[in-house]
Biotite code that builds the C-alpha atoms (Angstrom):
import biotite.structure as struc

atoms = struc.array([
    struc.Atom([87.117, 91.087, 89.150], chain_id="A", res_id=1, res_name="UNK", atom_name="CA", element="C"),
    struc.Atom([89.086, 91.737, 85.974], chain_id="A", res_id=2, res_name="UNK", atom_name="CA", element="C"),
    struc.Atom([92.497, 91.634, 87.410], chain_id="A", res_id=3, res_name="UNK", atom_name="CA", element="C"),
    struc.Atom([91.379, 87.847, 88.785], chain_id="A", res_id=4, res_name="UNK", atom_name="CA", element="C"),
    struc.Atom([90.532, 87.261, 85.271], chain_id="A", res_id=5, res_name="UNK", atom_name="CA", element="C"),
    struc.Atom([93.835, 88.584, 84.144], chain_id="A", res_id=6, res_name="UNK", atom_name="CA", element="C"),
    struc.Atom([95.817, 86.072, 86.517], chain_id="A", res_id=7, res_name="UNK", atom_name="CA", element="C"),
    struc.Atom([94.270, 83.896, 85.459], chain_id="A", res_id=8, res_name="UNK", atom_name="CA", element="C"),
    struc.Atom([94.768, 84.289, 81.924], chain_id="A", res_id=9, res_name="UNK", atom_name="CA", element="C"),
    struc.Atom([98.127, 84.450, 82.858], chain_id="A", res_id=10, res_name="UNK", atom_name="CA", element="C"),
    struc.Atom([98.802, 81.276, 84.525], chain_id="A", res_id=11, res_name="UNK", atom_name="CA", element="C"),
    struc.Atom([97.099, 79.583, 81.454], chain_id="A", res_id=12, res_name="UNK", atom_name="CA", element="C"),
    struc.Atom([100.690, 79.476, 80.042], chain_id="A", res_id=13, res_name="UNK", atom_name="CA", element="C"),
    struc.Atom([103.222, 77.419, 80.619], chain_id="A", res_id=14, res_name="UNK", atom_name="CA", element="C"),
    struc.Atom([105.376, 80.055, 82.273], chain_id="A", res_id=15, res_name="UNK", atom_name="CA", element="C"),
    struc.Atom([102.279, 80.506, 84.376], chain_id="A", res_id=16, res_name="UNK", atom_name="CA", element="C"),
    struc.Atom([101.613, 77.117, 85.316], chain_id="A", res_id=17, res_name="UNK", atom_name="CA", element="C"),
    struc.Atom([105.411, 76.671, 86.166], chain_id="A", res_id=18, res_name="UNK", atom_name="CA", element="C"),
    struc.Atom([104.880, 80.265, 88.542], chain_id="A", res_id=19, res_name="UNK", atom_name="CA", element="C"),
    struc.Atom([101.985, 78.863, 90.125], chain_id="A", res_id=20, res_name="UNK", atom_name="CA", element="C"),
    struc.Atom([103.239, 75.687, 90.852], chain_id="A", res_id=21, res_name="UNK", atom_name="CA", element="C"),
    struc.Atom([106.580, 77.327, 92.546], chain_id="A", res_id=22, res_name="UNK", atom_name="CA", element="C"),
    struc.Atom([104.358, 79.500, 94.422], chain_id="A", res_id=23, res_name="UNK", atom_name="CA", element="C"),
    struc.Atom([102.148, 77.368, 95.857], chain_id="A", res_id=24, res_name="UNK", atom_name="CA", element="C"),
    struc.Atom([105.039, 75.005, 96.603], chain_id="A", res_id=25, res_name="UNK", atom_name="CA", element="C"),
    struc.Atom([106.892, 78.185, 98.501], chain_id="A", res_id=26, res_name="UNK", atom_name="CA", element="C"),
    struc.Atom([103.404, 78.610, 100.532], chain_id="A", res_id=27, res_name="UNK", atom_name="CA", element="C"),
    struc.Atom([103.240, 74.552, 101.200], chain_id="A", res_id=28, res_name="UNK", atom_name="CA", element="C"),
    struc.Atom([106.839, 74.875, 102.563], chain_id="A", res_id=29, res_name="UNK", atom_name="CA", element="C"),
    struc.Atom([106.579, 77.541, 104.689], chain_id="A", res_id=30, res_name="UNK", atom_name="CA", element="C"),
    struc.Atom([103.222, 76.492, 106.520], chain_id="A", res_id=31, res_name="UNK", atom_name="CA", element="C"),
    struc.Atom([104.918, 73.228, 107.411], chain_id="A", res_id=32, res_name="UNK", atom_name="CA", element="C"),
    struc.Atom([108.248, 75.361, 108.347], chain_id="A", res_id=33, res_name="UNK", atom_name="CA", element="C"),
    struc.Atom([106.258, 77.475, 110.668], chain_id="A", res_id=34, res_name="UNK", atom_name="CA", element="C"),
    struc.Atom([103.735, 74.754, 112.401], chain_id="A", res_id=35, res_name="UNK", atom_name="CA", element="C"),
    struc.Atom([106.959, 72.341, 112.816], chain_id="A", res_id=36, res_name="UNK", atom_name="CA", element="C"),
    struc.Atom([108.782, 75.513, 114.297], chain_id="A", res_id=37, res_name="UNK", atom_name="CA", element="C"),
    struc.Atom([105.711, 75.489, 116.959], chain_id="A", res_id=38, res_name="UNK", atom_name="CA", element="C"),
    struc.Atom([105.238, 71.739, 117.258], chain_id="A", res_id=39, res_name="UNK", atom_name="CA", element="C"),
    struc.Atom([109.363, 71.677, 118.590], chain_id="A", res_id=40, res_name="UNK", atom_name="CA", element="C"),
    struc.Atom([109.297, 74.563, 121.120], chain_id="A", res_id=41, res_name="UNK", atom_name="CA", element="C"),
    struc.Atom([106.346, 73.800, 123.545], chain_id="A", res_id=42, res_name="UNK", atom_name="CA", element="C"),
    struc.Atom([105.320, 76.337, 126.125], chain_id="A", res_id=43, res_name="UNK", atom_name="CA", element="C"),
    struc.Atom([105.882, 75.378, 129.831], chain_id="A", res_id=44, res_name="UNK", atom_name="CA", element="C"),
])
């Protein structure tokens, strides 16, 4: 529980909020990179 508490303190900053943001945009980007990947190439 504390080291939730210390991330979160952490993205309370604006470096933090800038990390987050990049992160979850990385995550958002790869989801859609791998489903699209599966959505091209169906299985006979």
């Amino acid at each position: 529980m504390g080291a939730i508490l210390d991330l979160v303190e952490k993205m309370r900053t604006p470096t933090g909020i800038i990390v987050t943001i990049l992160i979850i945009a990385v995550g958002v980007f790869f989801v859609r990179w791998v489903f699209n990947d599966q959505d091209n190439n169906p299985q006979p």
